[in-house]
N, C-alpha and C positions, 0 to 999 in steps of 0.2 A: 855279490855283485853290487855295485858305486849306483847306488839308487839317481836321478838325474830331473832335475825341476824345470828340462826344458818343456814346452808348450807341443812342440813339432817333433815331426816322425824325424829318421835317424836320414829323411832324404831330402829335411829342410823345406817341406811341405808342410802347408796349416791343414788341419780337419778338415774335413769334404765340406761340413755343413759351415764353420767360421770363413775359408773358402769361399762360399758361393756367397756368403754377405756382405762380406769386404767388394767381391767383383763387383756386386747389385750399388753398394755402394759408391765406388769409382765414377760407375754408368749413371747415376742419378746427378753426382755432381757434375760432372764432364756435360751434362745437361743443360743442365741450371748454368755454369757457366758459359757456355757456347751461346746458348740463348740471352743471355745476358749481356755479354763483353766479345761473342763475333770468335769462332773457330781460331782465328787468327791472330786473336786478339788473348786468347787464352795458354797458357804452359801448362806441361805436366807435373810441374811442382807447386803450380796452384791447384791443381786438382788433386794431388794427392794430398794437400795440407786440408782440403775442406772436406775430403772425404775420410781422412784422419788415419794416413798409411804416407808409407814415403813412393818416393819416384821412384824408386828400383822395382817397389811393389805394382803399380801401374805398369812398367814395365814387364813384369813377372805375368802377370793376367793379359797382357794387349800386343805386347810386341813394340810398339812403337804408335805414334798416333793415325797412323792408315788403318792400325787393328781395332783403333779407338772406334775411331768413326767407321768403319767395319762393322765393329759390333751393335755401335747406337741404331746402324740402319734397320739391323735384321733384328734386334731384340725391341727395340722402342721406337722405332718409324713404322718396321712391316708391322707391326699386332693392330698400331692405329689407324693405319691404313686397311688392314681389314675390317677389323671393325668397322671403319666408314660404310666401307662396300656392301658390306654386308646387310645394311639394313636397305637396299635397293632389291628389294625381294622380285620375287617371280610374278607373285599377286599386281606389284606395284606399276610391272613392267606396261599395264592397260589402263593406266591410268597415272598419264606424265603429271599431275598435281601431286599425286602423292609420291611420285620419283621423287621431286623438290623437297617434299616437306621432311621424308623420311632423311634425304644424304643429309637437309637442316639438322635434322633431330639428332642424327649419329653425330655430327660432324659437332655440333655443341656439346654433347656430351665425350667427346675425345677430350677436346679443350678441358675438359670438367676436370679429366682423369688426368691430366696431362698441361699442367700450364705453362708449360715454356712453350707448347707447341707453334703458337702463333708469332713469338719472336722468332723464335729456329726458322721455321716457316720464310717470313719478312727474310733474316739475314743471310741463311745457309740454300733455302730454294730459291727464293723467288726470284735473287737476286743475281744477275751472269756471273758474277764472282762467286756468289756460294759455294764453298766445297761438300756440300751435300749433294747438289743438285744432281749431279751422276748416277748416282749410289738412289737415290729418290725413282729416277727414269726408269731404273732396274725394275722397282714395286709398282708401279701403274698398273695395276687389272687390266690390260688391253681388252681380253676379250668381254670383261665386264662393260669396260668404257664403251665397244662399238655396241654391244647389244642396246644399253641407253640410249646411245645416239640413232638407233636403227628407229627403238621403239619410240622416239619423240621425229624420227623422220615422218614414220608412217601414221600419227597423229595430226601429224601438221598435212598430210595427202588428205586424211581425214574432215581438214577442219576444226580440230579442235584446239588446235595450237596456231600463233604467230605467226601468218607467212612471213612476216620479216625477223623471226629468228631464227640462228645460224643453230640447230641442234651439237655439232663439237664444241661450241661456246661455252652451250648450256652449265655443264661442271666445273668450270674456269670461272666462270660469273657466280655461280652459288662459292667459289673459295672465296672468291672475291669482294664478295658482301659480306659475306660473314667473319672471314677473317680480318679482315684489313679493320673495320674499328677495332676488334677486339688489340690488335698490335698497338693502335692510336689509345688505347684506350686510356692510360696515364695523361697525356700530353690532351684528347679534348675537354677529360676533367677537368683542367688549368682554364679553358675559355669561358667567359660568364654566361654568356647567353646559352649554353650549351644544355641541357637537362639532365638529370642524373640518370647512369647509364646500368644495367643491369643483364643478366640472361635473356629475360622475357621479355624486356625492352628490344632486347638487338633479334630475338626472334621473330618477334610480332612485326619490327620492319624489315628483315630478311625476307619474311613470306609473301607478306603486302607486295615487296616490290617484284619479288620473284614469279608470284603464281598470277599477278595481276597484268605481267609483263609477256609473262609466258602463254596463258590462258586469259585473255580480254573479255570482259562480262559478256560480249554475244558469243565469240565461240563455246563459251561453258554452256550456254543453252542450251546446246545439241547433248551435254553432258549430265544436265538435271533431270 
């Protein structure tokens, strides 16, 4: 038998494991570009060129770019989205400072793991046009989200929170601080009077303004 030096099985399939690196691959650049240059603003023949596979091959993995972004939602938006959530534990739930500090804490360290996230973020959600946005609504922890809101409602009956805070706000305002310099954050490096900007820099004013806004030095009394 005509011994054969092809690479693929006889059904024009790669290995399982070369396979799943090429997808991973696809997924990382399709990434990095989206966040970069805008869903719309990106082709499949650019993504296949930086992921280093042709466009049939992107094709062969996705289907088309619905399966794209299909996939980016549930393989690389759902895991960081959990993770977020996840660090808003059960413990935390009786003590809305530490709700803030902890979604802070996860939500920095997404970014960490993840740094297109805040461009994607800016372009594909935040924005009425973004074609994530959809596909994003699906992963919201609703039932996570109203328990937070419950448990900074009945803080705020308490006393310990802001009567003039809107508890639904609360997690929209925490993306909102946090994210949004880290997106600026090329363009306020450019300003002089600006300070040099870092992790523990954008935390330490995340909190300040978050837990100082949320929790005012007399209601924390009742909490010392």
């Amino acid at each position: 038998m005509k011994k054969t030096n092809r690479k693929y099985s006889h059904q024009g399939r790669p290995p399982a494991k070369e396979s799943e690196g090429r997808r991973e691959r696809i997924l990382d650049s399709a990434l990095t570009l989206f966040a970069g240059h805008g869903i719309a603003g990106t082709t499949i023949a650019q993504i296949a060129k930086d992921s280093g596979v042709t466009s049939a091959m992107v094709h062969y993995y996705f289907g088309n770019r619905e399966g794209l972004l299909d996939a980016i939602a549930a393989e690389r938006l759902a895991p960081a989205i959990e993770y977020i959530w996840a660090g808003v534990s059960e413990e935390a739930l009786a003590e809305p400072r530490r709700i803030v500090t902890e979604f802070v804490d996860r939500l920095l360290e997404a970014v960490e793991k993840m740094p297109q996230l805040p461009q994607l973020w800016s372009r594909e959600i935040l924005n009425p046009g973004g074609m994530l946005r959809e596909r994003l609504l699906t992963l919201v922890p609703l039932e996570r989200l109203a328990t937070v809101i419950s448990a900074l409602s009945l803080a705020q009956q308490k006393g310990t929170v802001n009567p003039m805070i809107s508890p639904p706000l609360v997690m929209t305002s925490i993306m909102a601080v946090v994210m949004l310099p880290i997106t600026a954050w090329d363009m306020l490096g450019k300003i002089p009077i600006m300070p040099a900007l870092d992790k523990e820099v954008l935390r330490h004013h995340a909190l300040a303004l978050l837990l100082d806004g949320l929790c005012p030095e007399k209601s924390r009394e009742g909490q010392q």
